[in-house]
Wavefront OBJ file of the C-alpha trace (Angstrom):
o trace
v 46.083 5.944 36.568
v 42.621 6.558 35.434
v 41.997 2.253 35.346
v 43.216 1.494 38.825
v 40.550 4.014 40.333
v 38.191 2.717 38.140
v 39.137 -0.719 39.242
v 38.927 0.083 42.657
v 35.517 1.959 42.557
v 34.203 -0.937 40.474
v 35.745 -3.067 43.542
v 34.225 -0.493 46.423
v 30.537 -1.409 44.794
v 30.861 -4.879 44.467
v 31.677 -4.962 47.878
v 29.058 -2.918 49.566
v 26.695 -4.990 47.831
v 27.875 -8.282 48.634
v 28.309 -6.955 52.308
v 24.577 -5.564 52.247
v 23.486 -8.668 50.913
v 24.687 -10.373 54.002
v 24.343 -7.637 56.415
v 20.708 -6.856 55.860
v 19.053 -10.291 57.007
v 21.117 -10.116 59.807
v 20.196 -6.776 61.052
v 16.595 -6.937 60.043
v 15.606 -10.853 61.276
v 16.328 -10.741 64.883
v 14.282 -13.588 66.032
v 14.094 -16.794 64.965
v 11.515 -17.666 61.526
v 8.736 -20.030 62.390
v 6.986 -19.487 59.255
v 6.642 -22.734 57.296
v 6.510 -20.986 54.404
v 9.609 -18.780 54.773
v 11.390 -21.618 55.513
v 10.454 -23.246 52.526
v 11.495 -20.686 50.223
v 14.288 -19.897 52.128
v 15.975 -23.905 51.951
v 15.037 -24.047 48.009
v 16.409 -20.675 47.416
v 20.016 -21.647 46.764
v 19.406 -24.484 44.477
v 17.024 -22.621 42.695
v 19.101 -20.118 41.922
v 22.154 -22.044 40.816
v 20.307 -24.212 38.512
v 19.050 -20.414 36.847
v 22.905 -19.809 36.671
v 24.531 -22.959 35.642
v 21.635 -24.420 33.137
v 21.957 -21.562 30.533
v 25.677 -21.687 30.564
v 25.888 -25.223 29.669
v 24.609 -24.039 25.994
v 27.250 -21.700 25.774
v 30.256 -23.216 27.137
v 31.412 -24.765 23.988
v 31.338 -23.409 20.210
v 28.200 -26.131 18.909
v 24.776 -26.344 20.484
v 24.466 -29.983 19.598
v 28.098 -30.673 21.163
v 26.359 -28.798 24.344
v 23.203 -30.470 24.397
v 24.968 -34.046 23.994
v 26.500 -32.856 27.122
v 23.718 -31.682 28.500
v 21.468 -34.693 28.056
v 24.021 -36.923 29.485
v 24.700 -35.177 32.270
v 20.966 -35.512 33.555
v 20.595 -39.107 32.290
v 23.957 -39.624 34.806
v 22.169 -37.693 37.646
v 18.831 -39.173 37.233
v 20.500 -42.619 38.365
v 22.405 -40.898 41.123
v 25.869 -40.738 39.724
v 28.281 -38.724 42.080
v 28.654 -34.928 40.833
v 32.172 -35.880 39.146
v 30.891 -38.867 37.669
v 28.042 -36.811 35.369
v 30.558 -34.050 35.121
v 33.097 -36.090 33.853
v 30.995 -38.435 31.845
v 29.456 -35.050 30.759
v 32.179 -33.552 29.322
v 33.933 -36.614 27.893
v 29.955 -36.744 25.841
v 30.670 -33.068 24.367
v 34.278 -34.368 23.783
v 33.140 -37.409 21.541
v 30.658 -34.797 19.845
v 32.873 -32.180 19.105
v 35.412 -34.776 18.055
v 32.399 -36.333 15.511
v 31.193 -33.107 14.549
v 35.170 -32.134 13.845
v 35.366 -35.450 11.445
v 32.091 -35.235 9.686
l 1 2 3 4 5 6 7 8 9 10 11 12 13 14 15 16 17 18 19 20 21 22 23 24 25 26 27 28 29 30 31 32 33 34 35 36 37 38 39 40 41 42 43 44 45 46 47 48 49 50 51 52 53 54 55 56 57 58 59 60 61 62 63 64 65 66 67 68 69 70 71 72 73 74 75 76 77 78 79 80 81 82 83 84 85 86 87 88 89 90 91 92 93 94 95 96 97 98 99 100 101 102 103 104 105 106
């Protein structure tokens, strides 16, 4: 009994914040921005901050750094020439694959 009401204040927060996250903006940026500047950091924003989120967990999503960084390294030779996003992740992970695979045998 104790975990579900833990579960659902842990669930009650996460909520509220995600809603005030949302919610806020709204309610405080009535008119419309004409700030150059704002807009700027406003439209780089998101890719910003999933490259802070997904570069660091391409080191730790498999048990070898090498294996990752084979990965890595071919997934941003893939996107430098403009590969579609499943071609480098696919050609990605079929690179940690072969290196986990030589790594395995060696």
């Amino acid at each position: 009994m104790n975990d579900v009401v833990l579960f659902l204040k842990y669930t009650a927060v996460m909520a509220s914040v995600t809603y005030a996250v949302r919610a806020v903006p709204l309610i405080l940026c009535k008119k419309k921005i004409e700030n150059l500047f704002i807009k700027s950091f406003l439209y780089y924003v998101p890719y910003a901050v999933l490259g802070a989120m997904t570069f660091p967990a391409i080191f730790f999503a498999t048990s070898n750094f090498i294996t990752a960084l084979a990965g890595c390294i071919t997934a941003l030779i893939f996107a430098w020439f403009e590969k579609s996003l499943l071609t480098v992740a696919v050609c990605a992970s079929f690179a940690v694959l072969c290196a986990e695979a030589l790594l395995y045998f060696l």
